[in-house]
C-alpha positions as CSV (number, residue, x, y, z in Angstrom):
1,X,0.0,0.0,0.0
2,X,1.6,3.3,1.0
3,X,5.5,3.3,0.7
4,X,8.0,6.0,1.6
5,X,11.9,6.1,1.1
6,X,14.8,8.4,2.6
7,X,16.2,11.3,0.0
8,X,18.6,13.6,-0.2
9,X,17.7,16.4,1.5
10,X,18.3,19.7,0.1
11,X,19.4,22.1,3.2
12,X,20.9,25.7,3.9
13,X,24.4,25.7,5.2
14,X,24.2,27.3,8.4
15,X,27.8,28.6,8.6
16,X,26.8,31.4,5.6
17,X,23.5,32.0,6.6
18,X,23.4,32.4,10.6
19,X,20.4,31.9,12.8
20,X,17.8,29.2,11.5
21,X,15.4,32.0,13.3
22,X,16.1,33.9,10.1
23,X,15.4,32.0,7.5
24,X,12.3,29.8,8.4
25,X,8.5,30.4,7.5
26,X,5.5,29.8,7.9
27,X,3.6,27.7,5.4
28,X,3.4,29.4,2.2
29,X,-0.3,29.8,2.1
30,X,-0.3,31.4,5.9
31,X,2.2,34.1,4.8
32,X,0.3,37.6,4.8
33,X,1.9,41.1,3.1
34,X,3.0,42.0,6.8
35,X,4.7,38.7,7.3
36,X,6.4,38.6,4.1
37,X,8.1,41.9,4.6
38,X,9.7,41.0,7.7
39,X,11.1,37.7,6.5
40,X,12.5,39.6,3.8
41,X,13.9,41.8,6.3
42,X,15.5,38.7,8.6
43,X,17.8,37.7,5.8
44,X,18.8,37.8,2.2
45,X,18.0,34.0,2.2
46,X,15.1,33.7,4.2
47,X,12.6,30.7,2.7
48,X,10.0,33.3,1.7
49,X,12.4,34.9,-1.2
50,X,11.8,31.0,-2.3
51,X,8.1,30.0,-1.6
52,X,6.6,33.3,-2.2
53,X,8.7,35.7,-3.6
54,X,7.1,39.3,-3.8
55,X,8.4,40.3,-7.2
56,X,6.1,40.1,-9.7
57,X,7.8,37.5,-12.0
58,X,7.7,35.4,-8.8
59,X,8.2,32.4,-10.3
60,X,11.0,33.0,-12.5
61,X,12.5,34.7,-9.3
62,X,11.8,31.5,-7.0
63,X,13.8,29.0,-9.6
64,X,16.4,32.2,-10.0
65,X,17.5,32.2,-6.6
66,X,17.4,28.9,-6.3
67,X,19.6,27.5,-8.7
68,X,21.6,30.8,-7.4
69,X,22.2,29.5,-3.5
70,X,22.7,26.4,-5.0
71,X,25.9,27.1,-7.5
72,X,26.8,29.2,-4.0
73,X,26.9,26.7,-1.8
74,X,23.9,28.5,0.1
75,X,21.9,25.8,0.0
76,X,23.7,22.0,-0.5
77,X,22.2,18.4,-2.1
78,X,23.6,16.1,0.8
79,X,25.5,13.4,-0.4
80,X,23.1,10.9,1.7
81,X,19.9,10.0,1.7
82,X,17.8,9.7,4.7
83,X,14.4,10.6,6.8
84,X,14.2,13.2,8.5
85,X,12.9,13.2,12.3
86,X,10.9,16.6,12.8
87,X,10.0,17.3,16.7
88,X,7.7,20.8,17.6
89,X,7.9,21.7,21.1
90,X,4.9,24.6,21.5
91,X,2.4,25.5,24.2
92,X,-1.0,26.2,23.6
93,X,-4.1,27.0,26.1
94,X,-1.7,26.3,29.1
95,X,-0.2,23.1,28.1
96,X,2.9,22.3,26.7
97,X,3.3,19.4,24.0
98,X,6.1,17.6,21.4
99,X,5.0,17.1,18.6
100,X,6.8,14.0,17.1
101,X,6.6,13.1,13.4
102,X,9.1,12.6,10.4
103,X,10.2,13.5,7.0
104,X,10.2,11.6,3.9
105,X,9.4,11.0,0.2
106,X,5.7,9.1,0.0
107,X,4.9,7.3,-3.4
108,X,2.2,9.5,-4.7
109,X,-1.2,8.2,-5.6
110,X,-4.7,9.8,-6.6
111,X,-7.1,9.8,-4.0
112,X,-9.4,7.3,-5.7
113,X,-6.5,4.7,-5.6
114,X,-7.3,4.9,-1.8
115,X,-3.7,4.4,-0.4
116,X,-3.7,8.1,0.3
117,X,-6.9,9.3,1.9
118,X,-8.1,13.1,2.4
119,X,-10.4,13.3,5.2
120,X,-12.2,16.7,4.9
121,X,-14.4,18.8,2.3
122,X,-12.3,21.6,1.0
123,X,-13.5,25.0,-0.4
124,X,-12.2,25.5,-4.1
125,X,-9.4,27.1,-4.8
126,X,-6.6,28.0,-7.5
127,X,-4.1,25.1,-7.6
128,X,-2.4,26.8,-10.4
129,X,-0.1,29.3,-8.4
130,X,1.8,26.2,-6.8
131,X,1.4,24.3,-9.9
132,X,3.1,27.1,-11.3
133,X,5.9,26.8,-8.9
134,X,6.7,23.2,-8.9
135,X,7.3,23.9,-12.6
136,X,9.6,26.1,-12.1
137,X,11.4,25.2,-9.1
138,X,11.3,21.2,-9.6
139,X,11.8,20.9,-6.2
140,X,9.6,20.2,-3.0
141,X,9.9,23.5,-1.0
142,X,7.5,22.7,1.3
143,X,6.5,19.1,3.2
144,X,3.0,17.5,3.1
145,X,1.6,17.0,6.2
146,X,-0.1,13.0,7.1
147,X,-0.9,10.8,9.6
148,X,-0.6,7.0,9.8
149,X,-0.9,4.6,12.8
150,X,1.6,3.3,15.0
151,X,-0.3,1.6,17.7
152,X,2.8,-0.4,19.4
153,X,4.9,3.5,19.5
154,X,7.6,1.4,17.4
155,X,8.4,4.9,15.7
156,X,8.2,7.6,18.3
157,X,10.7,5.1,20.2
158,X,13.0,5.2,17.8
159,X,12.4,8.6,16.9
160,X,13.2,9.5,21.1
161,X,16.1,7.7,21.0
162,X,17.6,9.5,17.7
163,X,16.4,12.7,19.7
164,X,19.0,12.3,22.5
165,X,21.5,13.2,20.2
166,X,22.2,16.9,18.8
167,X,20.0,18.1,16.6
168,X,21.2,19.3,12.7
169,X,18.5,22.3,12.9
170,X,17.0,23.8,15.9
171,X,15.1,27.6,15.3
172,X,12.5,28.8,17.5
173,X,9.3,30.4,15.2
174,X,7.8,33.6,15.8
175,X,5.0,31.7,17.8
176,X,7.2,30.6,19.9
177,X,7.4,26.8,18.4
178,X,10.5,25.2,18.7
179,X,11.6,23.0,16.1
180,X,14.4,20.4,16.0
181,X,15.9,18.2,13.3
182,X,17.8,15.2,13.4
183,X,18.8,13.0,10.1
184,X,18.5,9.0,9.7
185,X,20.6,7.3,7.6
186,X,21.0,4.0,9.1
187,X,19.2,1.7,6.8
188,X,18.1,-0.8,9.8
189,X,16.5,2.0,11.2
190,X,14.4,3.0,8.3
191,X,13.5,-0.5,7.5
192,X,12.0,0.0,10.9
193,X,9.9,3.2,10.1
194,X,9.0,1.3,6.5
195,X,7.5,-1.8,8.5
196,X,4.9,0.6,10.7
197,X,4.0,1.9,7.3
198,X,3.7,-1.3,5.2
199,X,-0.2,-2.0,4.3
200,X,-1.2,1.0,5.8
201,X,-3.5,3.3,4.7
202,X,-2.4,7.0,5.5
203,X,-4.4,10.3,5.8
204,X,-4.1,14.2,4.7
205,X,-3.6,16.2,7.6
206,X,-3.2,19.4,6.1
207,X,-2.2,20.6,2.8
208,X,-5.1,18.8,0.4
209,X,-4.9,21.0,-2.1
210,X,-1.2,21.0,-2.4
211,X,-0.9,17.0,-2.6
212,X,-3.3,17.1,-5.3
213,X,-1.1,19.6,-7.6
214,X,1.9,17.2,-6.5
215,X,0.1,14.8,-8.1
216,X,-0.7,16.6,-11.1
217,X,2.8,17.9,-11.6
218,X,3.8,14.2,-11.5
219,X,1.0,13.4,-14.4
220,X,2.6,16.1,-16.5
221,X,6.2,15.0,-16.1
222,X,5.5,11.3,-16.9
223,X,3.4,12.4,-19.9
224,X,7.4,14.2,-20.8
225,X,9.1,11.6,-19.9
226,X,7.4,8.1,-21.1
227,X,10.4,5.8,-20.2
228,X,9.6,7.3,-16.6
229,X,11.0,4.3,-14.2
230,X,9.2,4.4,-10.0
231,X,12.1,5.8,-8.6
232,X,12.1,8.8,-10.6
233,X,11.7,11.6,-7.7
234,X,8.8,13.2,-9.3
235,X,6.7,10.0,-8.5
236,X,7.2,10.7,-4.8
237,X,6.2,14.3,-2.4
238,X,8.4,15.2,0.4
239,X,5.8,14.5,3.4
240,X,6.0,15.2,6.9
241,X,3.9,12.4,9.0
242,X,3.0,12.1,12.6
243,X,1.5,8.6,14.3
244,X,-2.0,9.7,15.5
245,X,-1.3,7.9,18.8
246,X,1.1,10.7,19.5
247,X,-0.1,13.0,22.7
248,X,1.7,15.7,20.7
249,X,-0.5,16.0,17.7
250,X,-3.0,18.4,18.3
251,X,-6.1,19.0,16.8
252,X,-7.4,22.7,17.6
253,X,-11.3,23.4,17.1
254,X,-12.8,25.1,14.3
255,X,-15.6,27.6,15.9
256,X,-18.5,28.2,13.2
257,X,-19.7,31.6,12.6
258,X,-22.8,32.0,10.8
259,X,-22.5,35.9,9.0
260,X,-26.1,36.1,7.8
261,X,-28.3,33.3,9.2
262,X,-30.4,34.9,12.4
263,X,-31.1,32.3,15.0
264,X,-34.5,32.7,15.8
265,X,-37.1,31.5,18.6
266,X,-38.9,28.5,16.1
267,X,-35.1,27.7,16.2
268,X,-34.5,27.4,19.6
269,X,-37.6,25.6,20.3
270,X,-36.5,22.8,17.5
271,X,-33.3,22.4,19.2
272,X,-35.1,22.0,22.5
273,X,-36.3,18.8,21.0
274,X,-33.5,17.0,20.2
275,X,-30.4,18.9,22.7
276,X,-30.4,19.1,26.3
277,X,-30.0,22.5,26.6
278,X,-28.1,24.6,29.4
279,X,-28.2,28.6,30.2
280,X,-24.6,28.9,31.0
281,X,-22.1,32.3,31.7
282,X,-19.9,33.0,29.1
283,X,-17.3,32.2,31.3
284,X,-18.6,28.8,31.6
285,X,-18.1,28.6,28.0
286,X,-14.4,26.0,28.3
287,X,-15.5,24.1,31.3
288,X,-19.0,23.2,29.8
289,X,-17.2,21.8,26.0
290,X,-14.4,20.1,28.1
291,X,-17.3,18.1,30.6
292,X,-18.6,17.2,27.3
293,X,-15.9,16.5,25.2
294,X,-16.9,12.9,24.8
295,X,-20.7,13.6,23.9
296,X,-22.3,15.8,20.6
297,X,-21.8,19.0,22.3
298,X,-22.2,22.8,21.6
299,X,-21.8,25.8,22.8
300,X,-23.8,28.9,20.7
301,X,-23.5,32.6,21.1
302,X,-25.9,35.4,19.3
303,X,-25.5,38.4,21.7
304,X,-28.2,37.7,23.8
305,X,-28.3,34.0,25.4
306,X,-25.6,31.6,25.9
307,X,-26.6,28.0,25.6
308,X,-24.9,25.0,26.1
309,X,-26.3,22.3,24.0
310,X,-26.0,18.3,24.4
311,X,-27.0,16.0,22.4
312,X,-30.5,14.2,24.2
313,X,-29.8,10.0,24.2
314,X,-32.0,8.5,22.2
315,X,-32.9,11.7,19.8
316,X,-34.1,10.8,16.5
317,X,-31.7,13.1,14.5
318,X,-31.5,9.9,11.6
319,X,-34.2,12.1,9.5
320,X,-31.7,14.5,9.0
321,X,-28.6,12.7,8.0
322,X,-28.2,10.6,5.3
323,X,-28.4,6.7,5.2
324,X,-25.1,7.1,3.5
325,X,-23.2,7.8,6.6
326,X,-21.1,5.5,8.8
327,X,-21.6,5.2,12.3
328,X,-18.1,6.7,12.7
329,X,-19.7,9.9,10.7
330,X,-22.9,9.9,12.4
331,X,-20.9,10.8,15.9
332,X,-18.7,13.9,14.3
333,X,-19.8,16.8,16.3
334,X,-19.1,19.0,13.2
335,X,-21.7,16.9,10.8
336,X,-24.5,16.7,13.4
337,X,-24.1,20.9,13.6
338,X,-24.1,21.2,9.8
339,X,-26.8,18.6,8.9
340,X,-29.2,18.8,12.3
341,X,-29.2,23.0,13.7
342,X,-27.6,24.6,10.4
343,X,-29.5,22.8,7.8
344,X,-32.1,21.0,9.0
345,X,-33.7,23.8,12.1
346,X,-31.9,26.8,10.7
347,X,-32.0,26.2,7.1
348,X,-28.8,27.3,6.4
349,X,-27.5,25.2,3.7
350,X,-24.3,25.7,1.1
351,X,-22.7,28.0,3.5
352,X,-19.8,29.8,1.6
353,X,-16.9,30.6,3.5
354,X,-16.3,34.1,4.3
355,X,-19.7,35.1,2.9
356,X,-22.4,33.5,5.0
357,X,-19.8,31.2,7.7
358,X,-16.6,31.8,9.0
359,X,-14.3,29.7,11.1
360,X,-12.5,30.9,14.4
361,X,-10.1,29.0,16.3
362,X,-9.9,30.8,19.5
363,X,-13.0,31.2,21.4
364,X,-12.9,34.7,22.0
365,X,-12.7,35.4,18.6
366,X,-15.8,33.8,17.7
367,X,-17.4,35.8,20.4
368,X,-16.3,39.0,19.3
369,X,-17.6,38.4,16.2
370,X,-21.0,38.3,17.0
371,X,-20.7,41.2,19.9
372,X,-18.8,43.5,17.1
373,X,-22.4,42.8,15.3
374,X,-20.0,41.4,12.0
375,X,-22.1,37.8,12.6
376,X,-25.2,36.4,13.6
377,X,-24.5,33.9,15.8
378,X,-21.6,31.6,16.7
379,X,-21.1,28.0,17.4
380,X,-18.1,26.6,19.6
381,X,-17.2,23.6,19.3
382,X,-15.0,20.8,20.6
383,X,-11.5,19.5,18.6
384,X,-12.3,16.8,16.3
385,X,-10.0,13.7,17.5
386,X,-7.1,12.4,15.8
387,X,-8.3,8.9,15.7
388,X,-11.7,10.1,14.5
389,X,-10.2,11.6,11.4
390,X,-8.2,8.5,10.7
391,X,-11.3,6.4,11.5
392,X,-13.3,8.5,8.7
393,X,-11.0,8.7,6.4
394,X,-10.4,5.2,5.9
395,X,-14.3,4.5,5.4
396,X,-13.9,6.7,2.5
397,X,-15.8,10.0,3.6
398,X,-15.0,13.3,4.4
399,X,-15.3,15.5,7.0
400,X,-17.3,19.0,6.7
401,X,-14.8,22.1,6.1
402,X,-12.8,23.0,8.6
403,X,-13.6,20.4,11.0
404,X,-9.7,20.2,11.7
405,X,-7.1,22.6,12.5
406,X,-3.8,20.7,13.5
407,X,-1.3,22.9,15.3
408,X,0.9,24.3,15.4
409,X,1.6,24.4,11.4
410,X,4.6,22.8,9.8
411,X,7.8,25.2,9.7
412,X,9.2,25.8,5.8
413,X,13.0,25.9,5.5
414,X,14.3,23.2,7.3
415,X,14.6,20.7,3.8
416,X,13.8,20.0,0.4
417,X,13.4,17.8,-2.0
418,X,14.6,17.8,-5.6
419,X,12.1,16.1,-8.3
420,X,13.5,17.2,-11.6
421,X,13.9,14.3,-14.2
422,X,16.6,12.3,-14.1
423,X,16.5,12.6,-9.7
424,X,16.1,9.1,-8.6
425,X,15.0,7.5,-5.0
């Protein structure tokens, strides 16, 4: 089924460019104007001159500068392949978590193959810009993002013990996420990391959109090259994965904000009927969704009332979800909002995102919203589990937009990948 191998990294050489603080980004697609000024001002090789250049020929200037730091010696094809182990130390609401995943070239397959699974609905988007830039670049800037199961922690043991040693790259984010690096060449080790994976199924964490251009960058180049062989690079994606039975992998919530839906009394007296339903503070808010966390539980907002909403045992919400849906899909807290109080009560169907929903992931936010009268009402929700995603994915369906929001994101700069023709794995 799925099948990864170790590469040879493409990597800056620290001695000519200083602090790794300098050069790493965030994500390409979470880069703002603002952002991408001050990277530009943090170094004359930060990794946002490469992933999202501000010049208007930007990909010219992206596969410029490359090919540039490379004939420099700025940036160096080790001689070695290997995996990459990738650990994120961070904090978030009071806790503090390692994240503990790796770095590797995964085969690449269309989704309908059903080796490599997305797991949620996404909005439609251009794919063109990165298209764009994987033409020009022909390399992996930026890693993929997946999970896979490791049930017996084979992995994150051998991932620990590599992480007793020095890491290559260590650089602290502007969030305050630490991120360390270590490099595996050892080929018993690897076989190890291969064996977790072997006739597993693996899911998109983050990054659908992107694994989809991969693989239609990899169509293009095998329609080029026709004596194409599997280990030609471009048949593979750089991809960072994580073992959902990590305690590091956090899953944030995705708080719905309905813009221009009104929530209405005939409303509440239809939720009555199928939620318990709880007249809580708004500082009650956390402690009512964490009591909860293992029921279909809300929290919703419209300036006025504050009700906390559980899910009534034995309700008959069947009538509003389809007979298509697995058990596992029937018990998302997100689907039983969307298809039960949005669509069904409120009749708020084909919400489009930033129009008539938006999606919050702090709390507060989501209240402001509403009290800044720029929404009608919010909805706070619980985090979606890890296992529940890998549990959905793998019965083929997909979860509602935005039902996850892993953090922290992926740092850009630490490695790359080169897929050009003639690159083999």
């Amino acid at each position: 089924m799925v099948e990864m191998r170790p590469f040879k990294g493409i990597q800056y050489d620290k001695d000519k460019v200083g602090e790794m603080e300098k050069i790493i980004t965030q994500p390409y697609d979470k880069i703002d104007d603002e952002m991408r000024e001050k990277y530009y001002e943090n170094s004359e090789y930060n990794f946002c001159r490469l992933i999202l250049p501000k010049e208007e020929n930007r990909y010219e200037k992206a596969a410029e500068r490359l090919e540039n730091w490379m004939r420099e010696k700025i940036l160096e094809k080790e001689e070695k392949p290997g995996i990459y182990v990738y650990y994120q130390d961070f904090e978030v609401l009071g806790r503090k978590y390692t994240r503990k995943g790796f770095i590797s070239a995964l085969k690449l397959h269309p989704f309908e193959e059903k080796i490599v699974l997305p797991h949620e609905e996404t909005h439609k988007g251009p794919k063109i810009d990165r298209l764009n830039m994987l033409r020009s670049t022909e390399k992996n800037l930026e890693a993929g993002f997946l999970l896979y199961s490791d049930p017996d922690k084979i992995t994150i043991d051998l991932f620990d013990d590599i992480a007793e040693d020095e890491p290559i790259y260590e650089a602290t984010d502007e969030y305050g996420v630490r991120s360390r690096v270590w490099k595996i060449e050892d080929e018993g080790q690897i076989k190890r990391v291969k064996k977790v994976l072997n006739g597993e199924q693996v899911v998109i964490a983050d990054g659908h959109h992107r694994y989809e251009t991969a693989v239609n960058f990899r169509d293009e180049l095998r329609a080029k090259n026709p004596d194409w062989k599997e280990n030609d690079a471009f048949n593979w994606r750089m991809t960072y994965m994580v073992p959902v039975e990590d305690p590091g992998l956090v899953v944030l919530p995705g708080h719905r904000v309905l813009l221009k839906h009104e929530l209405k009394e005939e409303h509440i007296d239809e939720i009555k009927e199928y939620f318990e339903t709880y007249q809580i503070e708004l500082s009650d808010v956390e402690g009512f969704l964490k009591e909860n966390k293992d029921t279909i539980s809300f929290v919703l907002y419209d300036g006025k009332r504050t009700h906390g909403l559980k899910l009534r045992e034995g309700s008959d919400i069947d009538k509003f979800l389809s007979e298509d849906y697995s058990q596992d899909y029937k018990e998302l807290d997100v689907v039983v909002l969307r298809d039960v109080i949005f669509e069904g009560i409120m009749g708020a169907k084909d919400l489009d995102i930033d129009v008539t929903i938006a999606y919050e992931r702090w709390a507060d936010d989501a209240i402001d919203r509403v009290d800044e009268d720029k929404a009608e009402v919010t909805f706070l929700v619980n985090s979606t589990k890890p296992e529940q995603v890998l549990k959905v994915a793998k019965n083929g369906e997909r979860m509602p937009e935005k039902s996850t929001d892993f953090y922290p994101k992926v740092n850009s700069g630490f490695v790359m990948m080169d897929i050009e023709p003639g690159e083999k794995l």
